[in-house]
C-alpha positions in Angstrom: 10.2 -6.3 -5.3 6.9 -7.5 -5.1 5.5 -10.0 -7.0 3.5 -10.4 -10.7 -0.2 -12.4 -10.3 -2.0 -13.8 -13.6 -5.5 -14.1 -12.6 -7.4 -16.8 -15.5 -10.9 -15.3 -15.4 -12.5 -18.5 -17.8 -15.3 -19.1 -15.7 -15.4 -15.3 -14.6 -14.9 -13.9 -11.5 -16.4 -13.4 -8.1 -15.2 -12.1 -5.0 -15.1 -15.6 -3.2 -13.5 -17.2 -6.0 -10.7 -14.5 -5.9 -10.0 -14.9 -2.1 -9.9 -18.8 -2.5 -7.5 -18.3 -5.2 -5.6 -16.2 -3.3 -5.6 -18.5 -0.2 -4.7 -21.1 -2.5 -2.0 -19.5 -3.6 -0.6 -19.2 0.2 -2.0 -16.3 1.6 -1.9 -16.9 5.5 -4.9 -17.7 6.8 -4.1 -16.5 10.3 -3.4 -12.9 9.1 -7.0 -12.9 7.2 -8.2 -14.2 10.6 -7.2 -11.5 12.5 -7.6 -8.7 10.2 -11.9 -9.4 10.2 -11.6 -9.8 13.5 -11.0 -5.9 13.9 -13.8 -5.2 11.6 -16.7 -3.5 13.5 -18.9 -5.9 12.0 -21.1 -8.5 13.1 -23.5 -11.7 11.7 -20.6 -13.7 10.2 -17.8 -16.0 10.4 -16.0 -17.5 7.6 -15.1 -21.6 6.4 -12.2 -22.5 4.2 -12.1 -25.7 3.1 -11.5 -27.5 -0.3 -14.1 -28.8 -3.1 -13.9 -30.7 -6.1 -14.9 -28.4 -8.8 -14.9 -30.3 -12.8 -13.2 -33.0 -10.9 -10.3 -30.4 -9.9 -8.6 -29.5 -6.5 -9.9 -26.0 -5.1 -9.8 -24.1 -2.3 -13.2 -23.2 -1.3 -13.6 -19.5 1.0 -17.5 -19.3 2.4 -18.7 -16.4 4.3 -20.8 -17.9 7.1 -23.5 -15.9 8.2 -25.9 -16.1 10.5 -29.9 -16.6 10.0 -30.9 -12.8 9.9 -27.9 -12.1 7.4 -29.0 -14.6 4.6 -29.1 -14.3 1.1 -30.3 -16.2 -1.9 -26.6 -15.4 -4.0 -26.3 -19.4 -4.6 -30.3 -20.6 -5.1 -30.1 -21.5 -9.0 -33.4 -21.8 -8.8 -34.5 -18.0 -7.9 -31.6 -16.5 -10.0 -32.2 -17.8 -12.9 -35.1 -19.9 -12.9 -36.9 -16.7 -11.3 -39.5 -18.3 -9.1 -39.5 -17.4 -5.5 -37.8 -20.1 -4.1 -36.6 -20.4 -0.5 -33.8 -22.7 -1.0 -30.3 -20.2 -0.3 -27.2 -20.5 0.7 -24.3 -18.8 2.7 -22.2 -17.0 0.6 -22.1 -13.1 -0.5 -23.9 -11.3 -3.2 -21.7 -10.6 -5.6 -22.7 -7.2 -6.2 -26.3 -7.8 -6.8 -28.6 -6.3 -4.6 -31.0 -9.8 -4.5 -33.1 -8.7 -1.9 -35.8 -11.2 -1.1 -38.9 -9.3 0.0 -40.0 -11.6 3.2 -39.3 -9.9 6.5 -37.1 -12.6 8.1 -33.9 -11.2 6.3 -32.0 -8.1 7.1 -30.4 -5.9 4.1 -28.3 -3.5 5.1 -27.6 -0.1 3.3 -24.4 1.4 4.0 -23.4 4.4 1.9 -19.9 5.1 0.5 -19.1 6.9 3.8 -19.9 3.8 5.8 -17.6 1.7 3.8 -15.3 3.9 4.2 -15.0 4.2 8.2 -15.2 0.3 8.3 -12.7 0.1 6.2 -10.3 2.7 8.6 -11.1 1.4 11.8 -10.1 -2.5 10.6 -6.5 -3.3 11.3 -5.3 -3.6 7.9 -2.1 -2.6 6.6 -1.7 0.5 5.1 -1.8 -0.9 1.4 -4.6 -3.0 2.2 -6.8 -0.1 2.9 -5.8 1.3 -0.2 -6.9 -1.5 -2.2 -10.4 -2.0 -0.6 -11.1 1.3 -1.1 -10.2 1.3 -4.7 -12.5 -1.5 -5.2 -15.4 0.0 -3.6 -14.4 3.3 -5.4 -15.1 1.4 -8.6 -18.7 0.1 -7.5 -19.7 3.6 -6.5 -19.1 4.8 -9.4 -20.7 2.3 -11.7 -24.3 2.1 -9.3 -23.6 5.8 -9.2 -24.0 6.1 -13.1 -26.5 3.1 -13.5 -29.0 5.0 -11.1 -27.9 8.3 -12.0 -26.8 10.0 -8.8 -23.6 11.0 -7.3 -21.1 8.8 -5.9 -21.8 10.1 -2.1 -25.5 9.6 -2.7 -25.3 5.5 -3.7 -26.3 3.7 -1.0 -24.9 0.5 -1.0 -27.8 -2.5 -0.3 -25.8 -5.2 -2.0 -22.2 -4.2 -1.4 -23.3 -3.0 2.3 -24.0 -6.6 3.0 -22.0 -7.9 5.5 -20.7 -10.9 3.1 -19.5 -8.6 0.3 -17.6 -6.5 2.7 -15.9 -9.7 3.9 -15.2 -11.0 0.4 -13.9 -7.4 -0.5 -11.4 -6.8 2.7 -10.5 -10.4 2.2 -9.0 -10.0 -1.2 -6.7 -6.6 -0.3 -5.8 -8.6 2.7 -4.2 -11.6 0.7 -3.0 -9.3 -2.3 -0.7 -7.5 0.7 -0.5 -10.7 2.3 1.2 -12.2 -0.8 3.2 -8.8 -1.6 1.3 -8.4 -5.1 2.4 -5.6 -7.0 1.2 -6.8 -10.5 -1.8 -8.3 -11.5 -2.3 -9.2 -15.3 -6.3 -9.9 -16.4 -6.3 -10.5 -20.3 -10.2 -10.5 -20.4 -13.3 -11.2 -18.3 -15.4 -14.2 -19.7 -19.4 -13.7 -19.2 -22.5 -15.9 -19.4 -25.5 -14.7 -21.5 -29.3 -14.9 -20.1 -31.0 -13.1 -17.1 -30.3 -12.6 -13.7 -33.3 -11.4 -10.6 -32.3 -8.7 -8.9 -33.8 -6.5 -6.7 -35.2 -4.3 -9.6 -36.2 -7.0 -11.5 -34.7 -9.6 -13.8 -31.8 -7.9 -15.8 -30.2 -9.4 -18.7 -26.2 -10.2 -18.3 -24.0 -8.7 -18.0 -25.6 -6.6 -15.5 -25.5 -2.4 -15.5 -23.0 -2.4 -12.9 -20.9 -5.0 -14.9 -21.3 -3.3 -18.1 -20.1 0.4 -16.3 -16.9 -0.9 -14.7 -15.8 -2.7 -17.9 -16.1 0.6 -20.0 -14.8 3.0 -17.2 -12.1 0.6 -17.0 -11.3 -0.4 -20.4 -11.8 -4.0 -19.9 -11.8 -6.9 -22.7 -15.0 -8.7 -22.2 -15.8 -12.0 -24.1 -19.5 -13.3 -24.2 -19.6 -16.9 -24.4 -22.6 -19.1 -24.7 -23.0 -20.0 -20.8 -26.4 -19.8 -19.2 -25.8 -17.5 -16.5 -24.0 -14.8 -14.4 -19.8 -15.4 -14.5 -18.8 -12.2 -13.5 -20.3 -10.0 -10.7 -19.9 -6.8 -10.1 -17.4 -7.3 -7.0 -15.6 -9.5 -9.3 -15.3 -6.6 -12.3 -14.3 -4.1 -9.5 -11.7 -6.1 -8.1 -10.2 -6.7 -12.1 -10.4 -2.7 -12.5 -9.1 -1.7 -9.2 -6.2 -4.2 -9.1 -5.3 -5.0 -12.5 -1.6 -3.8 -13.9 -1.8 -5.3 -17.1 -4.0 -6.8 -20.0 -1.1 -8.9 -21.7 0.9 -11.6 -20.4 4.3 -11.7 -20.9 5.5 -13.6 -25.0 6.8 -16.5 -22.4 7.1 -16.9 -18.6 7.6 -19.3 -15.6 4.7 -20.2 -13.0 6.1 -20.1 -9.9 3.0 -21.1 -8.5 -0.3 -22.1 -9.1 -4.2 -21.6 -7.0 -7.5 -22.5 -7.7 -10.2 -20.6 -6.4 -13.7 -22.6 -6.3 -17.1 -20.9 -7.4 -20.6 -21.6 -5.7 -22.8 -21.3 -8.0 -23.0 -24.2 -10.4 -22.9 -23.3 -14.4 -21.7 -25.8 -17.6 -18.0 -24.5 -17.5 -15.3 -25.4 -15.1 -16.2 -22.6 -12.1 -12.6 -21.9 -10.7 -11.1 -19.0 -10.8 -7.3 -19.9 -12.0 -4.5 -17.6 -10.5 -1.1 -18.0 -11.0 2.3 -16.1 -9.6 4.8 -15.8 -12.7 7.8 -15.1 -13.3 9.1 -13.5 -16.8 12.2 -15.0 -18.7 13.8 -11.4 -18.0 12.5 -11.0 -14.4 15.9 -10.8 -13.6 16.8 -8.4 -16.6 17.2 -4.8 -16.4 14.3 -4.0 -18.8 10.6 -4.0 -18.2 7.6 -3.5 -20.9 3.9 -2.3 -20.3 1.5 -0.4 -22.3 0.7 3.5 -22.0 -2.1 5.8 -23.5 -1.0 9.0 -25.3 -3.9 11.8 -24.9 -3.0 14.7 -27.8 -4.4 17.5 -28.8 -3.4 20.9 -30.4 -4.8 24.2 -28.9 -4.3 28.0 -30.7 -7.2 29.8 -28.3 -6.1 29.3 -24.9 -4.5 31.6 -22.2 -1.3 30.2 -20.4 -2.5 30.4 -17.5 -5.4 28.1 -18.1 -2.8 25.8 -19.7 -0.7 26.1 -16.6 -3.5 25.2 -14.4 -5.0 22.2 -16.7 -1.5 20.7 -15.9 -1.7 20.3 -12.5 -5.0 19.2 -12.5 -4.0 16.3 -14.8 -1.0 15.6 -12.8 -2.9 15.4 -9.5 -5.5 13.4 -11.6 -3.0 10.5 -12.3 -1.1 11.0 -15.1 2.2 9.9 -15.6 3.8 13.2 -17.6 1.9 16.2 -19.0 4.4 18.2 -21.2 3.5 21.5 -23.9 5.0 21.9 -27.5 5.0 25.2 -29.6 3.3 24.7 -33.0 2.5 26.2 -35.3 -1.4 25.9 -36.7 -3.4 27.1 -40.1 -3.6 30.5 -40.8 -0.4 30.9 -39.1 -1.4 30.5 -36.0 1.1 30.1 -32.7 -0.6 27.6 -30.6 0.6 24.8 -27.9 0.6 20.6 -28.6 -0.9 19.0 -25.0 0.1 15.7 -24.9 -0.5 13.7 -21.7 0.9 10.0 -20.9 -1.3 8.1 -19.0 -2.8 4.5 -18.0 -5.2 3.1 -20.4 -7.5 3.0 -17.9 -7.3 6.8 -16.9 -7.4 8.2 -20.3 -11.3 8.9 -20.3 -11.0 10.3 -16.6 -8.2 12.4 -18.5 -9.5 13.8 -21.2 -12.6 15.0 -19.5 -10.2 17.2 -17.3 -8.2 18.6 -21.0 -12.2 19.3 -22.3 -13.4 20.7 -19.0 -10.1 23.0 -18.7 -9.5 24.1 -22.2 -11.2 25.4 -25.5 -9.9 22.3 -27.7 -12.8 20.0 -29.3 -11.1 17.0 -30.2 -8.8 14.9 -28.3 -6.4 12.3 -30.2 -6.0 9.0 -28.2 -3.1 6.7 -29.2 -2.2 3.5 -27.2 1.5 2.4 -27.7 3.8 0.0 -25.8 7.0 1.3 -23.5 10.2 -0.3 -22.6 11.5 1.0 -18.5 13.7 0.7 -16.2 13.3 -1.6 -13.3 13.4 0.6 -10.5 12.3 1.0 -6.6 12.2 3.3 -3.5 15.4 3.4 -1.3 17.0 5.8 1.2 20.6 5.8 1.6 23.2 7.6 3.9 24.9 10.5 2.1 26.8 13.6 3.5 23.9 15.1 4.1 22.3 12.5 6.2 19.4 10.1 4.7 18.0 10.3 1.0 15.3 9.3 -0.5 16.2 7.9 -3.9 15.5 6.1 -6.8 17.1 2.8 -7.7 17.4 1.9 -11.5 18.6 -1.8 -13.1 21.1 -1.1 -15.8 22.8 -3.8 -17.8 26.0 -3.0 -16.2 24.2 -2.8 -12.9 22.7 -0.4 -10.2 21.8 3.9 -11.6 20.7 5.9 -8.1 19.4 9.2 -8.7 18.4 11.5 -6.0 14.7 13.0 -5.3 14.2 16.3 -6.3 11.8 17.5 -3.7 15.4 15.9 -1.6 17.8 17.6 -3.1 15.3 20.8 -2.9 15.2 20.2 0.8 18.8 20.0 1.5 19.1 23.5 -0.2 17.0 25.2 1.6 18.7 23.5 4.9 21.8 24.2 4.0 21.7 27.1 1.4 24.0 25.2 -0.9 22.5 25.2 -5.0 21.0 22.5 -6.6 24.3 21.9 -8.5 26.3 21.6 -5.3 24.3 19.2 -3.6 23.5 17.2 -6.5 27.2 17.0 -7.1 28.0 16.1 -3.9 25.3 13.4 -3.9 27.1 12.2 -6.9 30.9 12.2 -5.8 29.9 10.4 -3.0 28.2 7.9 -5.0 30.8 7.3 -7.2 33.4 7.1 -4.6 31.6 4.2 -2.8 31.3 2.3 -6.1 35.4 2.6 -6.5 35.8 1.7 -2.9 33.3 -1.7 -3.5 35.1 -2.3 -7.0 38.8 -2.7 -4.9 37.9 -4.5 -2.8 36.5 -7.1 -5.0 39.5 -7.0 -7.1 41.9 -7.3 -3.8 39.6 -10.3 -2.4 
């Protein structure tokens, strides 16, 4: 089982900040090493080292680049003081696209594509992949929207930079590094003021801040810090990674990392990130929170109905079931309701408006109690199974894959009921076996 992260976003949230944190925390630094060694990228090498930060401890992660690759991300001065000032430093930018006019610096633009392929020829696990490309997924789309094109049409200027691909990579590396499988982010804390860019000075947070956080449903709180404390890297990482919005009523900290910021604002500038461990981590019972999407529908064909639900399934949500109602003027009609994350509930509905003739969708978020439960395959009469493991309070409940059980039917041309009950006899029988022998030792 894989382990539950807290990240402590009071001084917001950048992409180095989250890999120091992570580092911090004990990520290997060998494996990080040796996975941006495979990335067909060049101009950089990388420092970690620790700080002070508000007289604190931190792990510091700097992405070094060379003289053609540099950006003004850390100059104060030009950010927020907007002159044109030539004092910069060596670290990524955020998100931004603070592209300083003057020849002697190169700003690449990669499109979504281009990302993409660096991302698959790197040597990163599987799951780390998977994570980058979620959080580059989520910066598409918000420059998509803030520009107003289509997600294969963004070209990345900011992102494409050769720092912010390190930062990005880095953090999926040390997620899967660490075996993170839950992250909880309460809410993202934000400066006020203005920020250059390269359209301009924008006010904070920024478009591509402000698109994540309502794509993604994220809590944002505004405090009364001069300045940028989330970047858009940092808001795409929260919405690509993030499990959870509440923390558990009490919990254990197993262990604890500070990740230090560069860029020096009148808070503490760490990012704070924290393994836990639940009072019932070892229980049978987990809770999380759940979106219901509802809506009832007396003018639509079946078949339109049939096809809306596996759209919706494919689309992410968790269960998608029909109930007969009855309607005004006595009219037989069909309840949709669809279970989904928070998070997915816009992408959702869009799908039950685009695919049906309803008007009005009903959104209710609720709280669930389930099962602990993981992946397993075990060795039945039939050869290996893919299965499902459930925590009970009187211990272990397996239940066989469908799409296995299916499989061994159509091998063997026994029924559903036959195989399943074979599955079962056998299960039971090896739980009687392990129960005497306990009793006879």
């Amino acid at each position: 089982m894989g382990k539950t992260l807290y990240l402590e976003c009071e001084s917001g949230i950048s992409g180095d900040m989250t890999v120091a944190a992570l580092l911090d925390l004990g990520a290997d630094q060998q494996v990080l090493k040796k996975a941006l060694a495979s990335l067909p990228v060049q101009g950089f090498d990388i420092r970690i080292s620790r700080v002070k930060k508000s007289g604190l401890d931190a792990c510091d992660f700097d992405v070094v680049l060379d003289k053609e690759h540099e950006n003004h991300d850390h100059d104060m001065e030009y950010l927020h003081g907007h002159t044109h000032a030539h004092n910069h430093a060596t670290e990524h930018m955020h998100g931004h696209d603070l592209h300083n006019h003057d020849a002697e610096y190169i700003h690449e633009h990669r499109s979504f594509v281009d990302i993409l392929q660096i991302i698959e020829s790197s040597s990163l696990t599987e799951r780390a992949k998977k994570t980058a490309t979620d959080i580059f997924s989520v910066l598409a789309d918000a420059e998509a929207k803030a520009h107003g094109v289509p997600r294969n049409q963004v070209s990345f200027h900011e992102v494409g930079a050769v720092d912010s691909i390190v930062d990005i990579l880095s953090v999926a590396v040390c997620l899967d590094n660490l075996d993170i499988d839950q992250v909880i982010v309460t809410e993202l804390c934000e400066g006020r003021g203005t920020v250059r860019c390269q359209h301009g000075i924008l006010p904070i947070p920024v478009p591509a801040v402000t698109n994540i956080v309502q794509a993604n449903h994220l809590k944002l709180k505004l405090t009364q810090i001069e300045g940028e404390l989330v970047t858009p890297t940092g808001a795409a990482i929260v919405a690509a990674i993030r499990t959870s919005d509440k923390l558990p009523e009490s919990f254990f900290i197993e262990k604890t990392g500070l990740g230090a910021g560069k860029r020096e604002y009148a808070c503490a500038g760490i990012l704070r990130a924290m393994i836990l461990e639940s009072e019932n981590e070892k229980s049978w019972m987990e809770k999380d929170e759940i979106c219901k999407l509802e809506t009832n529908i007396d003018d639509c064909s079946g078949e339109a109905l049939g096809f809306l639900m596996e759209r919706l399934m494919q689309a992410g949500a968790k269960d998608v079931h029909y109930t007969p109602v009855y309607m005004k003027k006595n009219r037989p009609a069909y309840q949709v309701n669809v279970i989904c994350k928070k998070e997915d509930a816009e992408k959702l509905e869009k799908l039950i408006f685009q695919g049906t003739t309803t008007i009005g969708i009903r959104r209710m978020y609720m709280e669930r109690s389930i099962l602990k439960r993981e992946a397993a395959e075990i060795d039945t009469p039939f050869g290996k199974m893919k299965v499902k493991v459930c925590d009970l309070p009187d211990g272990k409940r397996i239940y066989p894959e469908y799409e296995e059980v299916a499989r061994i039917c159509r091998e063997t041309g026994l029924s559903y009921y036959e195989v399943s009950g074979i599955f079962l006899d056998t299960l039971y029988t090896e739980r009687y076996n392990e129960e005497s022998n306990r009793k006879q030792e």
